[in-house]
C-alpha positions, 0 to 999 in steps of 0.5 A: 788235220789230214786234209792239212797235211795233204795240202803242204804234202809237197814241201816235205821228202816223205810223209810219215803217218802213225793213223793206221790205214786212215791216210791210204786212200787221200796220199796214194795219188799224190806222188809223194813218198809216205810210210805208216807205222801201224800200233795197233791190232791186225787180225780184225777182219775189215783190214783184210781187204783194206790191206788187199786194196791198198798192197803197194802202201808201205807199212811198218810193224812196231814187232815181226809178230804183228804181221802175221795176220797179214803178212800179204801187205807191203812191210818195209822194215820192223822197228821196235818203240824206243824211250830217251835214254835216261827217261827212266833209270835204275834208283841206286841203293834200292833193294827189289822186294816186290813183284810189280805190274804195271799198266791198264787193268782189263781182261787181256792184260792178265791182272789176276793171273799177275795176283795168282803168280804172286800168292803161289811165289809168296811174294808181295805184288803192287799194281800200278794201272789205270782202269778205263771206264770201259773196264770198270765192271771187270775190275769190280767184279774180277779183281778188286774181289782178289786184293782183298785175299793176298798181299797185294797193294793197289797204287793205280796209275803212275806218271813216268816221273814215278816210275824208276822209283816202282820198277826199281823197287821190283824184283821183276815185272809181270807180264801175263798177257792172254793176246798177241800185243804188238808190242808191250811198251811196260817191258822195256820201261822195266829194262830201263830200270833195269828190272827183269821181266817174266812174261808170257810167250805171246805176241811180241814177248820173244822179240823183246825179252832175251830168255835168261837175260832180261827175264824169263818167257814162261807158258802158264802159272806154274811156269811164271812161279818157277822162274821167280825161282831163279830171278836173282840169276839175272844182272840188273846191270845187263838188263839196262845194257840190253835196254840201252843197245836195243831200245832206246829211243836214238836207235829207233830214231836212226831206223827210221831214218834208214827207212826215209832214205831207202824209200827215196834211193836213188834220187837222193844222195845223202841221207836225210840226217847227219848222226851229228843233228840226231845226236 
């Protein structure tokens, strides 16, 4: 794929990559433009040199958090993961009864501190999550073992089409994670519906979730368990207009346009886009 790329290179303005550091080596001689989106986790120890040998590569983190652990590579911009706009909506005339969690099921995502958050608010909890085969025995030998001893009910994985329907229903969504995840896209699928989010302060978290807004950043358990306390404090409507303003996928879109020219001035002239052809 990449050596196909390589050879049509020319007849494009810039080359936008989202294969982590995989395209440096091949397209940094090649005299034509190109920025990657880095996904994934940056604090394993091969990057560093990889980053040290490549420092002129422009590179965008999908949060500010992400870049820490090498804050020495060239950033270009942040620009956060949008969804189309009516994607996932709200479900009128549904009533949230329940706390959801929505994801993969494996040790850093939490799942049973998610359950331990609901047997202590008394809350019903659904868990919507696939389980890879790499996570089997975890959740085997961890969580399965707890569904059985709260009011815990779980589907398993869902498509977007039945998403709005489960995050709707919810009176919010769990996010008890134990990483720096570079970003958790389940948050902004639950603002879309808008539902509130209780999350906890790692990673991306406080980029995301305005505290007070469109849910709550908590520290621990107990933390999570109080905020449940106040979550009808929170507009839904609010949490969609946050989701609406800051994560929807026309503004991304224009962010990276912004990106494609600023990486071309000053020899073009007039941005790559017309907001009437992304509209």
């Amino acid at each position: 794929m990449l050596e196909h790329v390589r050879r049509h290179a020319h007849e494009f303005d810039v080359l936008h990559f989202h294969l982590d550091y995989m395209p440096f080596s091949l397209f940094s001689q090649m005299g034509v433009p190109f920025v990657t989106t880095l996904h994934g986790r940056l604090d394993l120890p091969e990057l560093e040199s990889v980053f040290r040998m490549f420092s002129k590569v422009p590179v965008i983190s999908i949060s500010d958090s992400q870049r820490l652990p090498l804050q020495h590579a060239n950033w270009v911009n942040t620009i956060y993961h949008g969804l189309p706009e009516n994607l996932l909506t709200p479900q009128p005339n549904t009533k949230p009864e329940y706390l959801a969690f929505l994801g993969r099921i494996c040790p850093e995502k939490r799942p049973d501190l998610a359950i331990k958050i609901a047997i202590e608010s008394g809350l019903r909890l659904k868990i919507a999550a696939k389980v890879d085969r790499v996570d089997q025995e975890y959740f085997r030998s961890i969580i399965e073992p707890l569904l059985s001893q709260a009011d815990v009910e779980f589907i398993g994985e869902i498509n977007d089409a039945q998403k709005p329907a489960f995050l709707s229903g919810a009176k919010a969504l769990l996010f008890p994670i134990d990483w720096s995840e570079p970003f958790g896209l389940v948050m902004i699928e639950a603002m879309a519906c808008g539902t509130p989010v209780i999350a906890f302060n790692r990673g991306s978290v406080p980029e995301v979730i305005d505290h007070g807004v469109t849910g709550y950043i908590c520290e621990d358990v107990p933390g999570a368990v109080a905020a449940l306390q106040r979550i009808d404090d929170l507009s839904r409507t609010e949490v969609r207009a946050q989701f609406e303003r800051r994560f929807c996928a026309k503004t991304m879109a224009a962010k990276y346009v912004e990106t494609y020219t600023s990486m071309l001035a000053p020899t073009r002239k007039r941005p790559l886009l017309q907001d009437t052809e992304m509209a």
